[in-house]
Structures are given as C-alpha cells and as structure tokens.
Legacy VTK file of the C-alpha trace (Angstrom):
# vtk DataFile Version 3.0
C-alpha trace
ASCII
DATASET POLYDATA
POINTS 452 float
-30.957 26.917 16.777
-31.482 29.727 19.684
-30.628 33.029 18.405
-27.707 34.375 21.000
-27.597 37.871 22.142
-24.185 38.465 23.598
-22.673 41.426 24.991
-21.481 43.771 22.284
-18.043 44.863 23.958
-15.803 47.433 23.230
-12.883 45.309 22.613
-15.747 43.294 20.031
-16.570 46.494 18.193
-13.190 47.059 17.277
-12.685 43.870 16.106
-15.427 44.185 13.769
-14.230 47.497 12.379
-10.634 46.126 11.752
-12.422 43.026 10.397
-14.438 45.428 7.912
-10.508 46.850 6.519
-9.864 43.889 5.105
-12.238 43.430 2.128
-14.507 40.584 3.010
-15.588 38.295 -0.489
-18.597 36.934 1.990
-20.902 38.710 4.449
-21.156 37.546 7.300
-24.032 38.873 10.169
-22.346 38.631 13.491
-24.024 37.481 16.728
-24.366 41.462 17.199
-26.728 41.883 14.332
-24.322 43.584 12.274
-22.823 42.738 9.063
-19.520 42.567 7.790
-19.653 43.895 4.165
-18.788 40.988 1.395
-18.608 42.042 -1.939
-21.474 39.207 -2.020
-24.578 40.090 -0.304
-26.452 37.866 2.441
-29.181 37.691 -0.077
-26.777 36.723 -2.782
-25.044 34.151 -0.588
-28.358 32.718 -0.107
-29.454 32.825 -3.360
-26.393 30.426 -3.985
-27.504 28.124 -1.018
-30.916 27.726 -2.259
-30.012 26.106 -5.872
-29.182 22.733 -3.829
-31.223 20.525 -2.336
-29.926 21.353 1.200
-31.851 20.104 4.072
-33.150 23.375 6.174
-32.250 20.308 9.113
-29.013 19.038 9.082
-29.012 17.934 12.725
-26.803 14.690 12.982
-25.162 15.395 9.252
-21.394 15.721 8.863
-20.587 19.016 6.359
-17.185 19.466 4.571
-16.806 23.026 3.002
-13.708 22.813 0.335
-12.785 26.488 -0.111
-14.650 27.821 2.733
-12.880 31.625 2.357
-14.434 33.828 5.080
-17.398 31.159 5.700
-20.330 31.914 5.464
-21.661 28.848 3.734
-19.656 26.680 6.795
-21.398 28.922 9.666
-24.718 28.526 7.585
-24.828 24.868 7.583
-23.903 24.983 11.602
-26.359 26.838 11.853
-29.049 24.565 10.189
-27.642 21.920 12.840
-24.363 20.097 11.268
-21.071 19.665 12.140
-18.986 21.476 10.043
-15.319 20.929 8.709
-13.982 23.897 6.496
-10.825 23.990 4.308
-8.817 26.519 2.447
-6.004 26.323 0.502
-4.692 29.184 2.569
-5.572 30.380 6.238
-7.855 33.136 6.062
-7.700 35.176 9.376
-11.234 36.638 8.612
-13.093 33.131 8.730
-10.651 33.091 12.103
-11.468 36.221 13.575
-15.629 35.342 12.161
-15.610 31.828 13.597
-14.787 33.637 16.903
-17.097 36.273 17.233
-19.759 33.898 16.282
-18.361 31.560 18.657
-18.467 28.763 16.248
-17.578 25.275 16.246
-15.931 24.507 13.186
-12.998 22.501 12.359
-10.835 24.570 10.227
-8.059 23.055 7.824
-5.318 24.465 6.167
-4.533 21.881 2.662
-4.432 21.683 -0.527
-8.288 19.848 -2.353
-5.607 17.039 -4.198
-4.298 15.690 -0.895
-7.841 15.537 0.941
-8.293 12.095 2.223
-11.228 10.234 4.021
-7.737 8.290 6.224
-7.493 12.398 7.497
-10.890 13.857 7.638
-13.140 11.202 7.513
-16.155 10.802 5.903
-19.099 13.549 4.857
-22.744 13.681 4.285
-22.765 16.263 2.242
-19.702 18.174 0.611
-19.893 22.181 -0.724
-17.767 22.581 -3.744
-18.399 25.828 -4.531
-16.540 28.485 -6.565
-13.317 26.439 -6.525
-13.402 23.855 -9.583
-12.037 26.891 -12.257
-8.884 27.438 -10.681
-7.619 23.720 -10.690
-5.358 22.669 -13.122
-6.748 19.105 -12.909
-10.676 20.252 -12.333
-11.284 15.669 -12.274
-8.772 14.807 -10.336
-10.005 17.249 -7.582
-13.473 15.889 -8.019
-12.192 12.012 -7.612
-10.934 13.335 -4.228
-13.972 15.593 -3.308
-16.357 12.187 -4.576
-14.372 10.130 -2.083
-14.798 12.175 1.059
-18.536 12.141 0.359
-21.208 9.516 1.262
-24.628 10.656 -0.533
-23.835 14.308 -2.370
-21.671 16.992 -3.529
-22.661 20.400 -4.034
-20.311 21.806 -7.195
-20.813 25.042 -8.299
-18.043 26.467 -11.149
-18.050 29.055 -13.682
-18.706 27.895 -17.073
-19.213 28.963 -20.897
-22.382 28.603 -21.535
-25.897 28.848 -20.168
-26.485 25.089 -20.417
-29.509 25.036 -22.679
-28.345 23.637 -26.070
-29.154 19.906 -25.566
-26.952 19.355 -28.675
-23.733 21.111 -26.780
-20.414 18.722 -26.797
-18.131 18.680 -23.682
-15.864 21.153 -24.026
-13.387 23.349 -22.162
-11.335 26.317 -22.186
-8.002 26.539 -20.872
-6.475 29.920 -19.213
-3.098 30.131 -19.435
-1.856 33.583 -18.277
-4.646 35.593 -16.709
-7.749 35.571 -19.570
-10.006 35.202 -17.017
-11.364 38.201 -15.161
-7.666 39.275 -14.983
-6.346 36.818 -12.606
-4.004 34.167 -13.103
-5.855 31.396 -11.079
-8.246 31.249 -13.048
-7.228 28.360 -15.047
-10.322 26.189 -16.654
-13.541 27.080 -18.490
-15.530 24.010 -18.809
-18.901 24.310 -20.759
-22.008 23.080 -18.820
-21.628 19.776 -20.692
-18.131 19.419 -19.902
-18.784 20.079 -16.103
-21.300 17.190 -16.380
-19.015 15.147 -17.874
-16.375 15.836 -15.287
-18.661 15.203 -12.647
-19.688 11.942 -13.914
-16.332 10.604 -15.020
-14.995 11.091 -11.309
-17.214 8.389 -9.958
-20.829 9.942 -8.865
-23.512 7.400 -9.905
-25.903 11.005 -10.698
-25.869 14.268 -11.973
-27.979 16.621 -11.868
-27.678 20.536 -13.210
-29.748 22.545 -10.853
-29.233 25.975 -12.192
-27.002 28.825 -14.445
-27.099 31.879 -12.944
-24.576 34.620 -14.074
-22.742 32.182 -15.604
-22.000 29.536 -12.455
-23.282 26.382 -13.064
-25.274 24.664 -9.813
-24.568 21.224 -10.190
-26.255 18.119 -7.214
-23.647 14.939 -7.570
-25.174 11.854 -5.567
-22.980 8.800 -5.068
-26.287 6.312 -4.796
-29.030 5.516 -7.768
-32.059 6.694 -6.591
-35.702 4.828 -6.449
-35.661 1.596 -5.484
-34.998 -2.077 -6.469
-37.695 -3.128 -9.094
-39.961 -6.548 -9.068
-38.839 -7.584 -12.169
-37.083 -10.614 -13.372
-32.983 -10.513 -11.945
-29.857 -10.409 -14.203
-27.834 -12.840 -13.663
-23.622 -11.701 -13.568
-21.928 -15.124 -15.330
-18.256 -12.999 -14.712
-16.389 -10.070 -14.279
-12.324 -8.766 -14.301
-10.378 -5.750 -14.093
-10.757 -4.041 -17.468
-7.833 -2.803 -18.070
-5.138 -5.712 -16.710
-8.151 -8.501 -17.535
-7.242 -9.825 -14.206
-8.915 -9.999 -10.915
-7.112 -7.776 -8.806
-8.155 -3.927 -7.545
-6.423 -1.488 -6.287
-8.497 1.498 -4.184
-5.059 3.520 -5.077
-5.834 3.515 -8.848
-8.180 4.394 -11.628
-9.853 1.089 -12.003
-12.608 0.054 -14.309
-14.746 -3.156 -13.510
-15.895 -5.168 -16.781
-19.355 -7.530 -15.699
-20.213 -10.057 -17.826
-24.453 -10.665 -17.511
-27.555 -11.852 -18.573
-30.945 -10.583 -18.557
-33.913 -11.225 -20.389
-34.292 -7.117 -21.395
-33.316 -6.089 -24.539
-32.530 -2.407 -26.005
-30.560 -1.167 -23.194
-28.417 2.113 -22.779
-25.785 3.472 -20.029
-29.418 5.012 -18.584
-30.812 1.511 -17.917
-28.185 -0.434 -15.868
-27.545 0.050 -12.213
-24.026 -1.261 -10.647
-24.002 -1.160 -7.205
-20.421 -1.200 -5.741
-20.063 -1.617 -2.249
-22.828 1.499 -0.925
-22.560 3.442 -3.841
-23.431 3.628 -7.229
-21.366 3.338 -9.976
-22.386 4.498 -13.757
-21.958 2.790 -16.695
-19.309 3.897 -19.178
-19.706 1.329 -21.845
-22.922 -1.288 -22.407
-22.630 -3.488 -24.956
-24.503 -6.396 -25.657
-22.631 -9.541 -26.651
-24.739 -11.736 -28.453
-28.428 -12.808 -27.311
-29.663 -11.881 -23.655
-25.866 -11.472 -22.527
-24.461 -8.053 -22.059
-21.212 -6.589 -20.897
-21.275 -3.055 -18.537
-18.064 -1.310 -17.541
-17.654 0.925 -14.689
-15.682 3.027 -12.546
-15.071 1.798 -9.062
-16.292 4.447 -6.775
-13.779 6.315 -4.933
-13.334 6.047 -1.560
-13.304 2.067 -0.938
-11.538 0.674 1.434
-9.475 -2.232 1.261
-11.224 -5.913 1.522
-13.985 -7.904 -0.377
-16.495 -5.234 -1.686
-19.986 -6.687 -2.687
-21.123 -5.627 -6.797
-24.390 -6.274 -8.052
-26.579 -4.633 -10.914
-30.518 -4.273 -11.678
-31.565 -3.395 -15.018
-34.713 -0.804 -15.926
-37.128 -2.044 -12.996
-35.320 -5.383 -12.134
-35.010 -6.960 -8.964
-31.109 -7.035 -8.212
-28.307 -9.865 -9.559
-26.771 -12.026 -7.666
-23.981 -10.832 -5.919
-20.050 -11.115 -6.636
-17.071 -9.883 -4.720
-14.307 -8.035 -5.938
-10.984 -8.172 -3.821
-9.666 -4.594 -3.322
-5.849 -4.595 -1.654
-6.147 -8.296 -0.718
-2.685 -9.481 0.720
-1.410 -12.288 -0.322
-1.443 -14.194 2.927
-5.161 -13.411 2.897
-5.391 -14.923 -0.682
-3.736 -17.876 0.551
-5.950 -18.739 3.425
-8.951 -18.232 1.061
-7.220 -21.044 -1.398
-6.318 -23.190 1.403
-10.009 -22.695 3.395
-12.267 -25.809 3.730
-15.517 -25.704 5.823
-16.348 -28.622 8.454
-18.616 -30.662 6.108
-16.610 -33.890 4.750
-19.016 -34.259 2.019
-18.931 -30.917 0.628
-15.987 -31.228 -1.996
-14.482 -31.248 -5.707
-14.406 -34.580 -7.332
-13.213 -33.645 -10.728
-12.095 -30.609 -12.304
-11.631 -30.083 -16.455
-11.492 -27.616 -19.169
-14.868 -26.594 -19.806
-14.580 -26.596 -23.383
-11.752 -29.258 -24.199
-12.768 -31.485 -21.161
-9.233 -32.061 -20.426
-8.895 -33.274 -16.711
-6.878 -30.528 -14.369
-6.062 -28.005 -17.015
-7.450 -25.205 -18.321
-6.886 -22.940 -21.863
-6.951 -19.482 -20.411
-8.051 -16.689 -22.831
-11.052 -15.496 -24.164
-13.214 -17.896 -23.641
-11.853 -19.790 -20.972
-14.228 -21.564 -18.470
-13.630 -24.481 -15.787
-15.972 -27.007 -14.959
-15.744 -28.877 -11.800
-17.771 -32.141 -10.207
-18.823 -31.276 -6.501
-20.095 -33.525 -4.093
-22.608 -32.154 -0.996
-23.094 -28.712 -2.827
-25.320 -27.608 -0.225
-29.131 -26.662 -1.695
-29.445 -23.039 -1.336
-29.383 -20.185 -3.830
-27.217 -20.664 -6.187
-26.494 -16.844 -6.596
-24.339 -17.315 -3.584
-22.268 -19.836 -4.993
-19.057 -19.415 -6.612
-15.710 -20.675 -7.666
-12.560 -19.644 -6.256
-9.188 -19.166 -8.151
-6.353 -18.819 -5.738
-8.738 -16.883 -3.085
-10.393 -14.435 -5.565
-14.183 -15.473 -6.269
-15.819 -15.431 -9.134
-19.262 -16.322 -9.822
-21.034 -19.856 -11.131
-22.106 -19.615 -14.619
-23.810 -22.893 -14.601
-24.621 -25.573 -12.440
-26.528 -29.025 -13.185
-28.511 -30.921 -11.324
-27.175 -34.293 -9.322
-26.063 -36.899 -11.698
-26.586 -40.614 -10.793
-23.297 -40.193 -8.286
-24.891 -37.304 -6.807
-22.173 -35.059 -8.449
-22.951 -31.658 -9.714
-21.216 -29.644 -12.578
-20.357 -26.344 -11.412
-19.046 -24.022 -14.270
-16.969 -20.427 -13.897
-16.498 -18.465 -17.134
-12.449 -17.232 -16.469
-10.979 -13.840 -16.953
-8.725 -13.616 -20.292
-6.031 -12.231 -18.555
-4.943 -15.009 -15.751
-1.385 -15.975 -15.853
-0.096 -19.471 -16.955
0.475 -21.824 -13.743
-0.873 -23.775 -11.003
-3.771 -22.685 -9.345
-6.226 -23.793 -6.030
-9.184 -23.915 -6.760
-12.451 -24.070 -4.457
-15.918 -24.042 -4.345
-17.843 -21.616 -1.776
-21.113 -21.959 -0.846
-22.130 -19.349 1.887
-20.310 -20.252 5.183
-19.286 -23.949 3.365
-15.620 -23.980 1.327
-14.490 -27.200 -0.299
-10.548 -28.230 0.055
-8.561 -27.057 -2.283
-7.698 -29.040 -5.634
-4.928 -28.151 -7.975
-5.625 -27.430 -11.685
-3.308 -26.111 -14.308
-4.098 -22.850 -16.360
-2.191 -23.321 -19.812
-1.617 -20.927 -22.694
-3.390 -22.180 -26.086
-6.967 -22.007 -27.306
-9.153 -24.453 -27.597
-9.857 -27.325 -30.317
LINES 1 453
452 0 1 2 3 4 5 6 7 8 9 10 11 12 13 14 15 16 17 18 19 20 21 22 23 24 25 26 27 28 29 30 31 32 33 34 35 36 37 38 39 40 41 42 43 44 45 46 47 48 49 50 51 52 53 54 55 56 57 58 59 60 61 62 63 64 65 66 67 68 69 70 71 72 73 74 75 76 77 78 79 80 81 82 83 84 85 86 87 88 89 90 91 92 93 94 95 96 97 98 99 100 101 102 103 104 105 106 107 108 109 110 111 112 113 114 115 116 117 118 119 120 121 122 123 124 125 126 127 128 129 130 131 132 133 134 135 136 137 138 139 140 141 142 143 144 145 146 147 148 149 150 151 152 153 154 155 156 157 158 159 160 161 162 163 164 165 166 167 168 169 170 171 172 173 174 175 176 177 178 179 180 181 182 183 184 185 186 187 188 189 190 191 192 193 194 195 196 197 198 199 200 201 202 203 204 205 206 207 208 209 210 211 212 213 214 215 216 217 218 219 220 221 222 223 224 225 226 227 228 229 230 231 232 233 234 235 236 237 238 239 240 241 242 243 244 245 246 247 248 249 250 251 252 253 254 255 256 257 258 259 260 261 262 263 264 265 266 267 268 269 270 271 272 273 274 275 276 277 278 279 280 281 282 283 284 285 286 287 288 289 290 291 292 293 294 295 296 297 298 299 300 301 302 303 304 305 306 307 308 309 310 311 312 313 314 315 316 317 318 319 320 321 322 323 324 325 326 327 328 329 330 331 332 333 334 335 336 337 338 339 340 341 342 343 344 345 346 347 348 349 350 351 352 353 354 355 356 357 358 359 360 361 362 363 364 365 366 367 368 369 370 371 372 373 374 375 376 377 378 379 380 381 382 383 384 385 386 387 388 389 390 391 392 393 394 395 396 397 398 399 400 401 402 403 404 405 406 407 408 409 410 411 412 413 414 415 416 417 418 419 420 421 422 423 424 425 426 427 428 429 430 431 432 433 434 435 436 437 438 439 440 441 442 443 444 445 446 447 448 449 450 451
C-alpha cells in the first residue's frame, strides 16, 4: 500500500497527545510518523505477527480480529491488503480515535467471542485469536465459535504453563479463581501447551500446529482443511455411517455432533494420524479409529462447525489413498423435505424396487433393526454407472450401498444397505438413488428383535 503523508494539524496533534494519557497496551505509528506509546513495542507487536504463517499479501482475504484492543494487529493486516473486521468485548475509544487518524477502514464490533456467528459477520479467511483464550471461562466453547467463523486458519495465541517441550506432557490446565494470575481477576485459565492443543483440536480444526513459546504465550496455526493432496492409492470404501451419539441419522448444525463411518480399506495398522474425513470443505479429525474385524474399520468425528443446513457431502482417504465414495449426511432437513425425498421417483419406468427383505432373515418387507441390521432390495434398470454414487434411501435420508450383485437371470440386482442401530420401529419408504435416477417408493417394516 502507498505510504500517506497527510497534513499534521493542530487539532491532530492534540489528539495524539490526549490519545498518549490514556495508557495504550499496543503502539500504534500514526500516518504522522509518530508513535503512540504501548506498553508493547512495534518490534514486539511484530515479533508476535511473525510466529504465523501470515501472508505479507492479503489482498482479496477477509480478516476477523477477536479482541482487537487498540489495533494494531487489525490496522496491520489492512495494511498488508485485507479487509478487516475487529471485535472487543468492550468499545475501546483508542482503537476509535486510532482507526481515525489512520483513516482506516475497519469494521468495528462491540460483542461478546460466545455469541459470534457466521449468520452476523460472515465468513473469514483468516481469524487472529490472540491474547484472549486465558480469560474465558469456557476457553472450547469460544474456540467452536472462533473455528466456525473461519474458512482455512486461526491464529491462537494464549498464555500457558509450560514451554511445550516435554513430548511426554498430559493435557492439563489450571484454573484461576480469584485473581492468581498476574493480579487480575480475568485471568481465569492456564492451559499447558498440551492442553491448548487439545482444545484446539477438540473444537473442530482438522490441524494443529504449535508455532512457537515465547515468554510463556503459546503461538498456535489451526487449519480447518488436511493438507497435501488426494493420494493414488487404492479407495476405502464407506459401507455406513449414523449419528454417534442418538445412532440415528439425523444432524443438527446447533449441536455437538459426532459422525460414526463404517469402512473398508485394504490398509492395515492405522491411527487417528492416518485417516482423512472430509466434511463438507473442511476437515474433520478423527477422535476414535477402531478396526472392527478384517479390512473394516470404524472412524468417529466431529462435524466441523460452521455448516449450514442441507445435505453435506463426507468422504475419507486413508495414508495416500485416493478418496471413498461419497455419502450425504442431512443437517436440519425438514420434514417436508424428507418427505419429498421418500416420495421422489425419476422419469425412467424401468428403474425400480422389485422386492425388498431382511438381509439376514430374508423375510419379505421387514426388517430386524439393531446392530446388525441390513436391507436387501431387488432393483430393476439400476442404471450402470459407479456404484459409489448409489445408495438406499430410508424415509429421505441416504445411506450408502454395501453390496450390489450383478443381474440375475430376470435382470434384477441385489442392492444391500447396512442400517443404523438406532432407527425407530415402524413403516418406512424406501428408495433407491442412482445419480439424477430415484425409484418409487416401496413400503417395508422396521421391527424390534434380532435375528435367527
């Protein structure tokens, strides 16, 4: 950007000097050339800066600040080219009185970090979190809310315990009741640099990264995307997946959900560092992997702040794998929408269910929900294409094939859906989608009772 030489005015100078009563945490060099005194240096303040990865170009990048305080760090990233939205728990008049002498541009908000919304403020590139996280009572809830507004990183920077460098260290955290802390009584949290890892990864970021300890602050990089990209290797295929904690298929974006994905893959030996959900755009890491018996595994994992109501895409890769098939989760669906899904059929006559049975008992139109529940249905016209974008539909929520034959002598293939544990008892419609192509509906009964 142009370096501006305004008019140092009278009116200006005074300003600055009433400015320099106040007792500035940040300093900030004015248009003028001068500075107002911060207890924190400009080299200091830059220091800080530099332990991100920070683009020196930022042209065409949307910045949130959260706890700008006199702003240096929001004027700094206008001035590498972004547009800039600060926010403060409380108005400060200096970052007023600096945003106007450097006659800045940035939006400046007044609100609390726990009712930050992306329905307010809108998405962010990049998000500064810096010097705020120790005086929050709830240090992850505030990071859920700072890892929804954001879109590839967060900058975090807290005060923490220890210098980071015992690889042995468990999460841990001190709590300030009264005013332990440097004296002050909002100082509330002490997390150790394991803890502040933890945090980070627990609200949703697919990566973490510690940057840096420096005078006990902890520089911490939070990405919401895996990095590298998809491998050549052979796919994992996902046979089923439900809500982990109700066992059924709905989401809720309002919530602390956790997906459970049922796979298979022909890698063995793997760890939380070797699988790769992919929820909607952003990554999403593994809190549990367990393998189930033979090349079938089960992953369970956050889903990423900040989605928005509808059908969100989920795949995986494992190690260097190409990516699974894909599946879609149903996040706020109304029930009118779930109906037309149940009710949908496509324009091909010949594309339809002929028979539908209990894919373990073979009983015709029922089903024994629970553990090991699956559904097998005979479908005329399944359309040749890939059949990882096929699937079975259960009163409008999809779930994918686990199995599907080749034509019998009446041209009839068996399509097979392994079924969440925790459907209710009832009727149900049942489809079969196949891209663009949706069979009519049939009716099959799910029924309490395991099977013979």
């Amino acid at each position: 950007m142009k370096a501006r030489n305004p008019v140092v005015t009278e009116e200006t100078r005074k300003l600055i000097a009433r400015l320099q009563t106040f007792g500035w945490y940040h300093s900030i060099q004015l248009p003028s050339g001068e500075v107002t005194p911060g207890l924190q240096t400009l080299d200091q303040l830059r220091l800080r800066a530099r332990q991100f990865p920070i683009p020196e170009d930022l042209r065409g990048k949307r910045v949130l600040d959260i706890g700008a305080w006199d702003g240096w760090f929001s004027f700094e990233m206008e001035r590498r080219g972004a547009s800039v939205v600060a926010v403060d728990a409380v108005e400060s008049e200096k970052f007023l009185h600096a945003r106007e002498l450097l006659g800045s541009k940035v939006e400046y908000h007044v609100s609390d970090v726990y009712d930050l919304r992306p329905s307010q403020l809108g998405v962010f590139d990049i998000v500064l979190f810096l010097g705020v996280l120790y005086h929050l009572k709830n240090p992850v809830l505030a990071l859920e809310r700072v890892c929804a507004l954001s879109t590839d990183l967060v900058c975090v920077e807290s005060f923490v315990t220890d210098d980071g460098t015992d690889p042995d260290a468990k999460p841990s955290m001190e709590f300030y009741e009264t005013t332990e802390l440097c004296g002050q009584f909002d100082n509330w949290v002490g997390p150790n640099v394991a803890c502040l890892l933890s945090f980070c990864r627990t609200a949703g970021f697919a990566r973490v990264t510690l940057e840096s300890v420096l005078d006990n602050r902890a520089h911490v990089t939070c990405y919401r995307k895996w990095a590298g990209r998809e491998g050549t290797g052979p796919s994992p295929s996902i046979m089923s997946f439900d809500n982990a904690t109700s066992h059924d298929l709905t989401f809720s974006a309002a919530k602390d959900e956790y997906v459970s994905l049922w796979f298979k893959t022909e890698q063995a030996g793997l760890t939380e560092n070797d699988v790769f959900p992919e929820a909607g755009e952003f990554g999403a890491r593994p809190v549990v992997i367990h393998n189930v018996g033979g090349d079938g595994w089960l992953v369970v994992f956050k889903l990423p702040p900040g989605v928005a109501p509808g059908w969100m895409p989920v795949r995986l890769r494992v190690r260097d794998s190409a990516y699974s098939n894909t599946v879609r989760l149903g996040i706020d669906v109304t029930a009118e929408e779930l109906r037309r899904r149940a009710q949908a059929s496509g324009n091909d006559s010949e594309f339809k269910i002929e028979g539908a049975t209990d894919g373990k008992t073979w009983e015709p139109n029922i089903v024994r929900i629970g553990t090991d529940a699956c559904v097998s249905l005979w479908v005329r016209g399944l359309p040749h294409r890939r059949f990882d974008d096929v699937a079975i539909r259960i009163n409008g929520r999809e779930l994918p094939i686990a199995f599907v034959s080749e034509p019998d002598s009446a041209g009839l293939r068996q399509v097979n859906a392994l079924l969440p544990a925790g459907l209710a008892p009832g009727r149900v419609d049942i489809n079969v989608a196949a891209g663009n192509s949706v069979t009519p509906p049939v009716q099959v009964s799910l029924a309490s009772g395991s099977h013979v």
